[in-house]
SERO-4910 file (N, C-alpha, C, O; in steps of 0.05 Angstrom, whole numbers):
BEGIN
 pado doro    nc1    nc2    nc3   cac1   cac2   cac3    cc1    cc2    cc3    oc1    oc2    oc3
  Unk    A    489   2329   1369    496   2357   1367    512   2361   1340    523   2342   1330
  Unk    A    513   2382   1332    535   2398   1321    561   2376   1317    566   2365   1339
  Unk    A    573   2369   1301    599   2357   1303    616   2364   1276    607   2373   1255
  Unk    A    647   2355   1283    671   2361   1270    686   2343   1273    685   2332   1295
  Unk    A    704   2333   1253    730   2317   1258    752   2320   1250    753   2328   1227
  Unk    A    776   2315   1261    803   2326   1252    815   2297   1239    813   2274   1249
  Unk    A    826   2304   1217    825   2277   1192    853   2289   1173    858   2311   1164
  Unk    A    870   2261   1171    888   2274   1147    877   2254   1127    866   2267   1109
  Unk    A    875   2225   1123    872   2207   1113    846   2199   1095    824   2203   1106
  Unk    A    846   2191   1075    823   2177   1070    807   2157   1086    783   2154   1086
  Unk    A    820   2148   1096    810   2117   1116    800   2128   1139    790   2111   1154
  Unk    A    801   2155   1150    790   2175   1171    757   2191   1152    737   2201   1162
  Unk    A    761   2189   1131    743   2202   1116    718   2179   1120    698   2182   1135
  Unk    A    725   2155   1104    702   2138   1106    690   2126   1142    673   2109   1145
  Unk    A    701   2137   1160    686   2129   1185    669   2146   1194    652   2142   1211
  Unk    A    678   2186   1168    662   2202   1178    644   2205   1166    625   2217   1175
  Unk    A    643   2193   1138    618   2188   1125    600   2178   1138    578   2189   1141
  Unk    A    609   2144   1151    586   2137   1160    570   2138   1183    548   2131   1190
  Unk    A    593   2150   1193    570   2170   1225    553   2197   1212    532   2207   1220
  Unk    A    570   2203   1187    544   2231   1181    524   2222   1169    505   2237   1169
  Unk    A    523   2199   1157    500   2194   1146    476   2172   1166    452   2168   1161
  Unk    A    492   2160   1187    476   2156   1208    460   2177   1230    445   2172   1249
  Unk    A    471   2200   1220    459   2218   1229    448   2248   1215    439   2267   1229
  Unk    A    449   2248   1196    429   2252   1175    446   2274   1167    436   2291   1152
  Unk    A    474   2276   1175    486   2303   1167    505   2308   1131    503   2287   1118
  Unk    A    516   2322   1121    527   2319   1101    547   2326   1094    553   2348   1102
  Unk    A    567   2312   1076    594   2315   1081    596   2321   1048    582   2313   1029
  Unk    A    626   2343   1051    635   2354   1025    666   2352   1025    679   2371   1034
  Unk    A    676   2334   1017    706   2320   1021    728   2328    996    738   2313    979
  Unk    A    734   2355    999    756   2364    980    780   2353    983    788   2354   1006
  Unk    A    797   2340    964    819   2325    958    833   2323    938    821   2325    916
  Unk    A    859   2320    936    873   2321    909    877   2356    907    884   2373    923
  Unk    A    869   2357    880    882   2379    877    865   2404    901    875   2420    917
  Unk    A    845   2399    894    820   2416    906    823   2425    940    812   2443    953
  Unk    A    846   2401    950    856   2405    979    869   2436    984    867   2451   1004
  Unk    A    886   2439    952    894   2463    962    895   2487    942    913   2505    944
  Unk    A    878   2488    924    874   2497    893    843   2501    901    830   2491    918
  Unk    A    836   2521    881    808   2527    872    798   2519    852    812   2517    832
  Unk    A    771   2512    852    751   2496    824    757   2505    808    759   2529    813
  Unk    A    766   2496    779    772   2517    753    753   2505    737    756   2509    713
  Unk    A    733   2490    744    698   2486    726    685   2469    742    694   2449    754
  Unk    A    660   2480    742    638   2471    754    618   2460    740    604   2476    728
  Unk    A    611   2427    737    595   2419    709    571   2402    730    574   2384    746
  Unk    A    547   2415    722    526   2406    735    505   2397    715    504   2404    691
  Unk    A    489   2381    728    461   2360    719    442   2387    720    449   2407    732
  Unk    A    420   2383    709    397   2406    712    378   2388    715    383   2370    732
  Unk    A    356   2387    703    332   2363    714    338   2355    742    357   2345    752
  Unk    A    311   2365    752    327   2353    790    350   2361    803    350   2367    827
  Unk    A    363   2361    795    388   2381    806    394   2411    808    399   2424    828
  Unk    A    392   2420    783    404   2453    790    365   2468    780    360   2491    786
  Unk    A    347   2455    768    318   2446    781    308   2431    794    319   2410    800
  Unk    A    277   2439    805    269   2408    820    251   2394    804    238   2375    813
  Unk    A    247   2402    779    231   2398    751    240   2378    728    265   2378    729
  Unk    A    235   2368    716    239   2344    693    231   2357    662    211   2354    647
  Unk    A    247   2368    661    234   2383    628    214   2357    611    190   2362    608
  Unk    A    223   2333    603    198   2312    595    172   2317    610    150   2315    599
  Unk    A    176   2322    633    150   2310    648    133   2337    641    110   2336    631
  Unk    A    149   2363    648    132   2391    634    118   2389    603     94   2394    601
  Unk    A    130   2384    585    137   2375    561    103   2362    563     83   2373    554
  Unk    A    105   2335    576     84   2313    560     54   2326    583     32   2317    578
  Unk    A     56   2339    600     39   2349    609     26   2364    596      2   2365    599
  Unk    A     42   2383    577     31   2406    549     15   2391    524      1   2402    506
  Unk    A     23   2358    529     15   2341    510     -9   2324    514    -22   2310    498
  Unk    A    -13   2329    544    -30   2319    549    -32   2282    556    -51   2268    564
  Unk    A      0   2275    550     16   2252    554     24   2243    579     27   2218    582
  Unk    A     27   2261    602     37   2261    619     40   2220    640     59   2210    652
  Unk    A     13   2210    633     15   2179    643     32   2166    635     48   2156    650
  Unk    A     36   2162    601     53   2151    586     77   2153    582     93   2136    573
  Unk    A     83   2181    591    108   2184    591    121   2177    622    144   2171    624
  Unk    A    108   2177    638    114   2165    666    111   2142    668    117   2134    691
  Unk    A    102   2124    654    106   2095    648    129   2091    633    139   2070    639
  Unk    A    140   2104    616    163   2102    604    188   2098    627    205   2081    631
  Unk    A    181   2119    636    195   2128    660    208   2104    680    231   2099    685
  Unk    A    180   2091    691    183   2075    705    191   2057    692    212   2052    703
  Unk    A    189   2039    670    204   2021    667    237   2027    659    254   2009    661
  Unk    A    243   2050    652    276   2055    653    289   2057    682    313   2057    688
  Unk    A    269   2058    696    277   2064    719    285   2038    736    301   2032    753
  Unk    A    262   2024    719    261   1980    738    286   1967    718    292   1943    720
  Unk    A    304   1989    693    327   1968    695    311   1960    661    327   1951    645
  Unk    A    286   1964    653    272   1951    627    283   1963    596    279   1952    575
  Unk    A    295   1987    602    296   2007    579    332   2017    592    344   2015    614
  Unk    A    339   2024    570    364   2043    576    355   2067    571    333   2072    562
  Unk    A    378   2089    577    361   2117    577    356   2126    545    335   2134    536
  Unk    A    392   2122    526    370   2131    499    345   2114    500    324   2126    504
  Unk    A    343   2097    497    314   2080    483    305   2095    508    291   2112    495
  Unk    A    302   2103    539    263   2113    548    265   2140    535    244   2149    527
  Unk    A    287   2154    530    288   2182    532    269   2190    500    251   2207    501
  Unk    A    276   2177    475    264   2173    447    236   2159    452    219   2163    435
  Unk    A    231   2146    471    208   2130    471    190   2150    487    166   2148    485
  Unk    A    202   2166    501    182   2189    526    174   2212    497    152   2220    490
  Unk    A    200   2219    485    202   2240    464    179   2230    438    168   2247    424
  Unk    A    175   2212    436    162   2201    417    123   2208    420    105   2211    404
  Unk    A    124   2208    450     99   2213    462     94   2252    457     74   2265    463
  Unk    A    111   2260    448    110   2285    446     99   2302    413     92   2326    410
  Unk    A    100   2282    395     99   2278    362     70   2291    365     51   2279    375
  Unk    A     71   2325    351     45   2330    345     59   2364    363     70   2382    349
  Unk    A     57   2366    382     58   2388    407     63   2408    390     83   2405    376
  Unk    A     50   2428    388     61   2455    383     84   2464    388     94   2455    408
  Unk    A     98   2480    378    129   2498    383    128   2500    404    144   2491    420
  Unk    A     93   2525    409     97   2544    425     95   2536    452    104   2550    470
  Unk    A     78   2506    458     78   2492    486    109   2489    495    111   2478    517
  Unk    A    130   2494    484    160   2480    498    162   2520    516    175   2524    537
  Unk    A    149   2538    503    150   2558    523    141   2556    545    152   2559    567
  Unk    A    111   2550    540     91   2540    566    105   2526    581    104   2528    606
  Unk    A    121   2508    569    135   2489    591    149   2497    607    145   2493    631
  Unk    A    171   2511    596    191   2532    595    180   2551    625    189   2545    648
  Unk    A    168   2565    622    158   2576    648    141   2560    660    118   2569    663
  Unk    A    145   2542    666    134   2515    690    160   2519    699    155   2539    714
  Unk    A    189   2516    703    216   2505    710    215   2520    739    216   2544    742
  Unk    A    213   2503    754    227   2510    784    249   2512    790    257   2490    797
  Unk    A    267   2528    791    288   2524    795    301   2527    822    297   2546    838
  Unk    A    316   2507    825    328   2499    853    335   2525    866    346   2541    853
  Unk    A    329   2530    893    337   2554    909    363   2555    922    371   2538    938
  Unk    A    378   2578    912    413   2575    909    423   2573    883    444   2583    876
  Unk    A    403   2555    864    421   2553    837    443   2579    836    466   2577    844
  Unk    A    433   2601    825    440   2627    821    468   2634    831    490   2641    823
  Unk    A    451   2626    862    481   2642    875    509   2617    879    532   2621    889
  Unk    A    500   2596    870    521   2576    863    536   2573    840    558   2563    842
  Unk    A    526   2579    821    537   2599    794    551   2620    802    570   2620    787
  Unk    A    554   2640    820    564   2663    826    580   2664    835    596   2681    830
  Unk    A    584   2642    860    606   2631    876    629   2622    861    651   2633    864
  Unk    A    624   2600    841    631   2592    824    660   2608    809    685   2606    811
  Unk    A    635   2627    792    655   2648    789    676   2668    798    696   2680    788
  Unk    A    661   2668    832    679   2685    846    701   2670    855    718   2683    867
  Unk    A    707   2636    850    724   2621    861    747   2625    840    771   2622    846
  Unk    A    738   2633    813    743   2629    792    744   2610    767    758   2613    747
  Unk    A    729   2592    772    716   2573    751    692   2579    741    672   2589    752
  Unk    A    699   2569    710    680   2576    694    656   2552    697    666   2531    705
  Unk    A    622   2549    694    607   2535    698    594   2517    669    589   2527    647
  Unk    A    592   2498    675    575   2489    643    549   2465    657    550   2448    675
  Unk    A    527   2476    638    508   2456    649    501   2435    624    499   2440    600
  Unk    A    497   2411    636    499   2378    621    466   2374    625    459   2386    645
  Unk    A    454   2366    616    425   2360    612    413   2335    587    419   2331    563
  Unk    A    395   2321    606    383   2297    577    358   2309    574    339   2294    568
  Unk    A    351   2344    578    324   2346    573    341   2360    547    361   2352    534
  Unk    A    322   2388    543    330   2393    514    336   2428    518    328   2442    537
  Unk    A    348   2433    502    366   2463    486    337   2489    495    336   2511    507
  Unk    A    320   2471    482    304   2498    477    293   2508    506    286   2530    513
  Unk    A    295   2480    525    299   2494    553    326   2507    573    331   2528    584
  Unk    A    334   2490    570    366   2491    583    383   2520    577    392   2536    593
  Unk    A    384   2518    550    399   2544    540    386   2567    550    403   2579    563
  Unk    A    363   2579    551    351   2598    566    355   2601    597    358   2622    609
  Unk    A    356   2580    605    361   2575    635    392   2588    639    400   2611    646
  Unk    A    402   2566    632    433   2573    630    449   2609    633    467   2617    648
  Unk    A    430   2622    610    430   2652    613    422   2674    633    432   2695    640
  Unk    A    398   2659    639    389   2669    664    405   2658    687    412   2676    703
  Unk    A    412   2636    692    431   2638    716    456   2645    715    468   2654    735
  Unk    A    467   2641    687    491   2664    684    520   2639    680    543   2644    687
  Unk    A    512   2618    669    522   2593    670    534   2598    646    520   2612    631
  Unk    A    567   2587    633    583   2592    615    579   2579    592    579   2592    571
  Unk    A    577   2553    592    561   2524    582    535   2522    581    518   2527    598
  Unk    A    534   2513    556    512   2484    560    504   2469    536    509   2475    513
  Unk    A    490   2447    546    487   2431    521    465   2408    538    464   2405    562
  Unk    A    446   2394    516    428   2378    529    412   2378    495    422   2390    476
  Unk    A    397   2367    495    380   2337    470    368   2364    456    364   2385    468
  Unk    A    363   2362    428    347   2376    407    327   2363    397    330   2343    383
  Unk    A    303   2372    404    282   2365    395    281   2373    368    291   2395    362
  Unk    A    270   2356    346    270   2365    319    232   2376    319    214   2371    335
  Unk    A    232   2392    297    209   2408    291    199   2411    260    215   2422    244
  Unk    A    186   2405    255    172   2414    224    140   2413    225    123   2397    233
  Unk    A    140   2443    208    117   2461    210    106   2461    233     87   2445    239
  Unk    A    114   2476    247    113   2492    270    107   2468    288     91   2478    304
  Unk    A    109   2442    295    108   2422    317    119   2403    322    133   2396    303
  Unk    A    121   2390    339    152   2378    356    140   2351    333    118   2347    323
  Unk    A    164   2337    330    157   2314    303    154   2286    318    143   2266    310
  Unk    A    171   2292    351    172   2267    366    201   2249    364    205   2226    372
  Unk    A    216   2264    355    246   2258    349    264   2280    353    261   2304    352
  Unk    A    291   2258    361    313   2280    368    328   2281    347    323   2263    330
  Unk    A    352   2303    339    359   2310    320    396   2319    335    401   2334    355
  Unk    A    415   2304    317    444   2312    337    450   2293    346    436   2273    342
  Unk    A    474   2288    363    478   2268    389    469   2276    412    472   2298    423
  Unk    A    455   2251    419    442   2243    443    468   2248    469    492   2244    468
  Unk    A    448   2262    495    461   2280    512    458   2255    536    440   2260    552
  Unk    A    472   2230    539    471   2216    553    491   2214    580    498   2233    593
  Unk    A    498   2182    584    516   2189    615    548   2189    598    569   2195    609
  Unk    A    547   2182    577    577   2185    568    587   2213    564    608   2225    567
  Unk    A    555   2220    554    567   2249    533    565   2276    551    573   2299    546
  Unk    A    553   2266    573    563   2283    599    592   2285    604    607   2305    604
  Unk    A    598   2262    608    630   2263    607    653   2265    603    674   2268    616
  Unk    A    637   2263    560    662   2277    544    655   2308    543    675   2322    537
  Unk    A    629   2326    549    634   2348    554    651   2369    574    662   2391    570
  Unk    A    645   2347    608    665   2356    618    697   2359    619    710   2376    631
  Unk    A    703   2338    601    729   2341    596    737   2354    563    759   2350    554
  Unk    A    720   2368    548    720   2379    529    722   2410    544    743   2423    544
  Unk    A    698   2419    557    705   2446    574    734   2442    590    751   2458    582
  Unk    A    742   2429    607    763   2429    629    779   2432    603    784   2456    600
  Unk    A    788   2420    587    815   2426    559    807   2456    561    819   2472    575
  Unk    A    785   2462    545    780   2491    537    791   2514    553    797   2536    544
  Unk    A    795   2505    577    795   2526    596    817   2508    620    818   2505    645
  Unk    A    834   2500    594    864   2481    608    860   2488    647    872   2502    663
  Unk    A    837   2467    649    835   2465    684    833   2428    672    820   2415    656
  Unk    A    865   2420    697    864   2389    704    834   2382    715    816   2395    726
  Unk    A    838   2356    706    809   2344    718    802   2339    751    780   2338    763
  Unk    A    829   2336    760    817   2350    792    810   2371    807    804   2374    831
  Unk    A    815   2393    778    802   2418    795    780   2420    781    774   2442    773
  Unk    A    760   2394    773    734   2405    763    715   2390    782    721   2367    789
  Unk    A    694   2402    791    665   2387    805    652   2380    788    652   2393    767
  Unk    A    637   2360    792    607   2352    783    592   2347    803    602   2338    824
  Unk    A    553   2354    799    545   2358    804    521   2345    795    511   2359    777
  Unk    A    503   2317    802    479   2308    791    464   2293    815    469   2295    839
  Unk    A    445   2277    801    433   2264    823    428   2244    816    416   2231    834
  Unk    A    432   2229    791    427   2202    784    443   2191    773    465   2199    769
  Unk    A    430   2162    764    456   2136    737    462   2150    729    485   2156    737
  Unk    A    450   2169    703    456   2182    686    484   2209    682    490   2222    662
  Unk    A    494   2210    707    515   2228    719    543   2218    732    561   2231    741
  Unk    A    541   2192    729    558   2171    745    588   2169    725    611   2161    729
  Unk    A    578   2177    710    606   2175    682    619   2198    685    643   2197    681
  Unk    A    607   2225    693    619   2243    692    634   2249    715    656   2261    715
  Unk    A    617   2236    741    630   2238    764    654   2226    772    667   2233    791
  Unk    A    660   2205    754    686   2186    753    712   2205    744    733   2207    757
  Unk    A    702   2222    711    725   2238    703    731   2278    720    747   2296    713
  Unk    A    704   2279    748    720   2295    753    727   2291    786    721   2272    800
  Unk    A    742   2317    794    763   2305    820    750   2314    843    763   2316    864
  Unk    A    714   2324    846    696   2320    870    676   2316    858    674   2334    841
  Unk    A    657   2300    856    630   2296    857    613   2293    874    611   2273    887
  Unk    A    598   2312    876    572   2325    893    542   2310    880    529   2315    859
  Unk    A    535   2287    906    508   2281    892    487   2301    916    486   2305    940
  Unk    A    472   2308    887    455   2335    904    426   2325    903    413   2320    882
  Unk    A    417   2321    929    389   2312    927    384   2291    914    363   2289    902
  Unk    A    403   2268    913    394   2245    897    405   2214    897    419   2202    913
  Unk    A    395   2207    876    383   2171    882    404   2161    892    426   2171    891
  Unk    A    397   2139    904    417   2125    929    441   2121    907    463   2131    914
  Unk    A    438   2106    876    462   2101    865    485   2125    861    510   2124    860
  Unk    A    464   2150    859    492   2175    853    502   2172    887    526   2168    892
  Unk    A    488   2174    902    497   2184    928    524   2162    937    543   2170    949
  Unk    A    521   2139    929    544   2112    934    567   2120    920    590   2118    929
  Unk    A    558   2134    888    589   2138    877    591   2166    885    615   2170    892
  Unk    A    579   2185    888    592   2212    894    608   2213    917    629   2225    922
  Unk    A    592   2197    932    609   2197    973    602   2230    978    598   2237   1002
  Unk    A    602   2246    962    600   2272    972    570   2283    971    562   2288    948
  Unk    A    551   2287    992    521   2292    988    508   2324   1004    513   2334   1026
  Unk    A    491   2332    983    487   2351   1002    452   2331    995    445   2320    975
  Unk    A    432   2333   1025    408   2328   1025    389   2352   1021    396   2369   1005
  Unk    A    364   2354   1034    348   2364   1030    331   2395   1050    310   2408   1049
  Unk    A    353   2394   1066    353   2416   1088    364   2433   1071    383   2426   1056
  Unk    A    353   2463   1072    364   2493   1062    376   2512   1079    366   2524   1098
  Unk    A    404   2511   1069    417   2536   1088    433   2556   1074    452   2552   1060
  Unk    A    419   2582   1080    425   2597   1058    449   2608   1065    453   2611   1089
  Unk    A    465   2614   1050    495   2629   1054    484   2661   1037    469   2666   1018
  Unk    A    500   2678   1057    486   2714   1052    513   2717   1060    522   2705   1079
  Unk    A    529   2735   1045    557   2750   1048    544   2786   1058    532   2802   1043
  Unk    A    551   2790   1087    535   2809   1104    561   2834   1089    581   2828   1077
  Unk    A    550   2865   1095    567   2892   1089    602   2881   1105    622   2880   1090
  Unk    A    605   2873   1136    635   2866   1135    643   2839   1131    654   2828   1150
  Unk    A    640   2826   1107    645   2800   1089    647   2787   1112    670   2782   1118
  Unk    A    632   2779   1127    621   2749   1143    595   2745   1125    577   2759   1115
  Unk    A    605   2715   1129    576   2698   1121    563   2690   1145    569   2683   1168
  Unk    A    539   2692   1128    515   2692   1158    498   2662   1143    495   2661   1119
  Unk    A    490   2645   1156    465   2625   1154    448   2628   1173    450   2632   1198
  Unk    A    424   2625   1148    399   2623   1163    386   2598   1146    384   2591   1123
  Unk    A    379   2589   1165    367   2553   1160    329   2558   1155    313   2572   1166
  Unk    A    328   2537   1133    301   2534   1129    296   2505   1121    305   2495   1101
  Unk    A    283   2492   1138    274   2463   1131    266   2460   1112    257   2478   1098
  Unk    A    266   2428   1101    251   2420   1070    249   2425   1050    230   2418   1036
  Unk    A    273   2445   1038    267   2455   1012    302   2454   1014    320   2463   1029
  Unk    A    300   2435    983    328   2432    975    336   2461    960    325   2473    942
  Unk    A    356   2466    971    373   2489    958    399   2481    953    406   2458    956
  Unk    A    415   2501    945    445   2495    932    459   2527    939    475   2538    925
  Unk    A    449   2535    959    464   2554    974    486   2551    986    506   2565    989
  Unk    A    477   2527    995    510   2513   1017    530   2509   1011    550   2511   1026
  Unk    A    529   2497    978    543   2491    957    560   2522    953    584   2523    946
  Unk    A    546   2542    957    563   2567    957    587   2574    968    609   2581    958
  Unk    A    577   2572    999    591   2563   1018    620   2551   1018    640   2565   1017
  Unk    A    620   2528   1017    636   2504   1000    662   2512    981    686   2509    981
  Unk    A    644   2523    964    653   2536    930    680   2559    942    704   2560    934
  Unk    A    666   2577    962    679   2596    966    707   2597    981    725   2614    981
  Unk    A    702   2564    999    727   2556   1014    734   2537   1009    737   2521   1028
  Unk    A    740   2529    984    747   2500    981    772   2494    982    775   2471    989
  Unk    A    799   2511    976    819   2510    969    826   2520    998    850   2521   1000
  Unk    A    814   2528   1019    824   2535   1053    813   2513   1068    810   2516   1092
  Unk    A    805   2484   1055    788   2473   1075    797   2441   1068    802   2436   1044
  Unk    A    799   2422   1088    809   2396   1081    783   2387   1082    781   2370   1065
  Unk    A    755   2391   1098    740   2378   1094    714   2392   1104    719   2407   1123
  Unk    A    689   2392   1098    669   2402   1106    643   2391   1119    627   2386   1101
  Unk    A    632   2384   1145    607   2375   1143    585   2396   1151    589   2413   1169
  Unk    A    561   2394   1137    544   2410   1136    519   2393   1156    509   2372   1148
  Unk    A    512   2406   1182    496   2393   1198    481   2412   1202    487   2435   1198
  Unk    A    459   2405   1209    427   2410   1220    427   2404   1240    438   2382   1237
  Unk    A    423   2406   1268    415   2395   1287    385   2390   1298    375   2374   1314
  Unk    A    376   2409   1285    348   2409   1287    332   2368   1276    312   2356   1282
  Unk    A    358   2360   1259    357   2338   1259    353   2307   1276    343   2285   1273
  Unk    A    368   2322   1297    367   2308   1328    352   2308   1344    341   2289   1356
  Unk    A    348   2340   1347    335   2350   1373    312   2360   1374    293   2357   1389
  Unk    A    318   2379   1345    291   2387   1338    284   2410   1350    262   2421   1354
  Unk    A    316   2420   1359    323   2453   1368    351   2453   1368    366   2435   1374
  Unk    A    355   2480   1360    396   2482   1365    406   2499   1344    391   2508   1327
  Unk    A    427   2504   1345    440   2522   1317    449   2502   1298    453   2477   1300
  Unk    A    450   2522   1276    449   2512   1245    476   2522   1240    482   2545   1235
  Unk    A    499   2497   1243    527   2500   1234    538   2484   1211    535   2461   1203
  Unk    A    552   2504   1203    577   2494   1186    605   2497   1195    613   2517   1208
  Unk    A    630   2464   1187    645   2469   1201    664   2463   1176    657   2457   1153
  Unk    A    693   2467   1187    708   2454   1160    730   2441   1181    734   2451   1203
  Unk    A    747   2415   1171    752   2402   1193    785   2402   1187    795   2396   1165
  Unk    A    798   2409   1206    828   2418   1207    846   2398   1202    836   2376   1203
  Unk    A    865   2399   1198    885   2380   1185    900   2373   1206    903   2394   1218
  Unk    A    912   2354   1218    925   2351   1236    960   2336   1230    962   2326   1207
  Unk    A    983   2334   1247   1007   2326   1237   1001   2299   1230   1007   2291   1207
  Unk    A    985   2278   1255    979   2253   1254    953   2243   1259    942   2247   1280
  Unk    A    944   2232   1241    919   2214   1238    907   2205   1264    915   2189   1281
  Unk    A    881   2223   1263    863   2226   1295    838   2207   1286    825   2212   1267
  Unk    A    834   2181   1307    811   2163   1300    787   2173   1304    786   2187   1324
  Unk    A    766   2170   1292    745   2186   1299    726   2171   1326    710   2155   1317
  Unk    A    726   2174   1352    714   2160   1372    697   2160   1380    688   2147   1398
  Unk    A    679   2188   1357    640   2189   1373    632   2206   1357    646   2214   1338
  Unk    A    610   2215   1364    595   2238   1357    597   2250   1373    597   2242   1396
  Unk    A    598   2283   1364    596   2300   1399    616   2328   1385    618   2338   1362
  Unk    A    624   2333   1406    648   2362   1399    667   2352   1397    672   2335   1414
  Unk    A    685   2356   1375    709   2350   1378    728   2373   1354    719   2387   1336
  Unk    A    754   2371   1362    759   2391   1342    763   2406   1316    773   2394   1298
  Unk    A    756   2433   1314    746   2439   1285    752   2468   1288    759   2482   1306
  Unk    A    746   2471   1268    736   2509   1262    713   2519   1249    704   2519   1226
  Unk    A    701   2528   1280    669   2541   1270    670   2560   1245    683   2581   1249
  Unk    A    660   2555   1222    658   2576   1201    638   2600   1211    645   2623   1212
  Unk    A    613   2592   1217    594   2606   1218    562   2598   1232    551   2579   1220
  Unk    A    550   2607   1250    530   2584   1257    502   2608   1262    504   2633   1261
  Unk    A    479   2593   1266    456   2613   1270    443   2594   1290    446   2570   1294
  Unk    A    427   2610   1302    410   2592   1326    371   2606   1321    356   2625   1322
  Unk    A    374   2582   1317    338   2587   1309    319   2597   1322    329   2588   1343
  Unk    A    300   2607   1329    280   2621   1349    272   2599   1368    266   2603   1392
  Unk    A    272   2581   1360    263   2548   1373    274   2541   1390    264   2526   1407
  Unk    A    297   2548   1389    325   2543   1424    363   2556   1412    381   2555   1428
***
């Protein structure tokens, strides 16, 4: 079912990790400053994350490359390549492409459902947003505008006479330089590094997640998910702020969104801890709750799964039961 736990401690945190992730649910563990303060920047991954798209992979599809560059792929992936060398070696497969295919590409981009309104939240928490990317400018920056994102920065493709040359041009937008951006914005906008989130899904995000004070691995690879500790999976639950300001969810299976993340965003600084459950996970009928889990004088052991106590934020019950 549905569950909650009442936790002051870190050492209460990690027992509830691993009952939520034995049970497929997801946990969002605000701490430090964030326990009782609001986000003052929000620095997220794009590729796969705040999309469900790979700007390269759009890219070498326009090129007609698309094998080769997924061989690239895979061997950075088996540990054979580091990311500059696959990322110049994928980019290299691109030498020739027209300007105008990075538009074509450009409108291929899926973008994650929620992005938007997680940007919005964001702002309504009062932090400013910046997006980190190893694809490139001529996508990202457009994106960025349209979701309404404060930041950004990600790889420059160089160009002469009117076609991509197959080289990058600038410093390379790697897992460091994720890092020193987020703490270049957090100065800018004098927010300590515990009131900033990050937000990715892979190696490549792991540096940034170190320098800020929650990291959210969203939809991704087992290594982000070990260092973030904080995960949202692949179940969609949309957060809708109704005419008398209750939030309402309504749950939709299999499609990762970043709605919940709204959610979250909006109560972070009223909430010691959050898990986001499905039950439909279990049972395969039931309501779709969110809880945030209450602070108590003294350290309560966690003894099961089941009801225990909390504060219902908000819940929906599906047509199904």
């Amino acid at each position: 079912q549905i569950f909650v736990y009442t936790t002051t401690v870190e050492a209460d945190m990690h027992e509830v990790r691993e009952l939520a992730s034995a049970s497929g649910a997801d946990v969002i563990h605000p701490h430090g400053a964030l326990a009782t303060q609001p986000p003052g920047l929000l620095v997220s991954d794009v590729d796969s994350t705040l999309t469900r798209t790979e700007a390269i992979d759009l890219l070498a599809q326009c090129a007609g490359r698309a094998d080769e560059v997924a061989d690239v792929t895979a061997r950075a992936m088996a540990g054979e390549m580091d990311f500059t060398e696959s990322l110049r070696a994928r980019v290299g497969c691109l030498a020739g492409l027209p300007v105008g295919a990075v538009e074509e590409a450009r409108s291929a981009i899926v973008v994650t459902p929620g992005a938007k309104e997680l940007i919005a939240a964001a702002h309504e928490a009062g932090a400013t947003v910046g997006l980190v990317s190893g694809g490139f400018t001529s996508m990202v920056e457009p994106l960025a505008a349209e979701l309404g994102a404060d930041h950004a920065v990600a790889n420059e493709l160089e160009v002469a006479d009117g076609h991509l040359t197959g080289r990058l041009t600038g410093e390379i937008v790697d897992r460091a330089a994720k890092a020193s951006w987020l703490r270049r914005w957090a100065a800018q906008a004098t927010v300590e590094a515990e009131r900033v989130i990050a937000i990715g899904d892979g190696a490549n995000d792991l540096d940034m997640f170190d320098a800020a004070g929650l990291a959210i691995a969203f939809c991704a690879k087992p290594v982000a998910v070990e260092a973030a500790r904080n995960t949202v999976m692949r179940t969609r639950v949309c957060a809708e702020r109704s005419s008398n300001n209750r939030t309402e969810i309504s749950p939709s299976l299999s499609t990762p969104s970043m709605a919940r993340l709204s959610l979250v965003l909006l109560r972070i600084s009223r909430t010691r801890a959050v898990v986001l459950a499905d039950s439909t996970r279990y049972s395969g009928s039931g309501p779709v709750s969110v809880f945030s889990i209450k602070v108590s004088q003294e350290p309560t052991p966690v003894k099961n799964i089941g009801y225990m106590s909390g504060e219902l934020i908000s819940s929906h019950t599906s047509p199904r039961g």
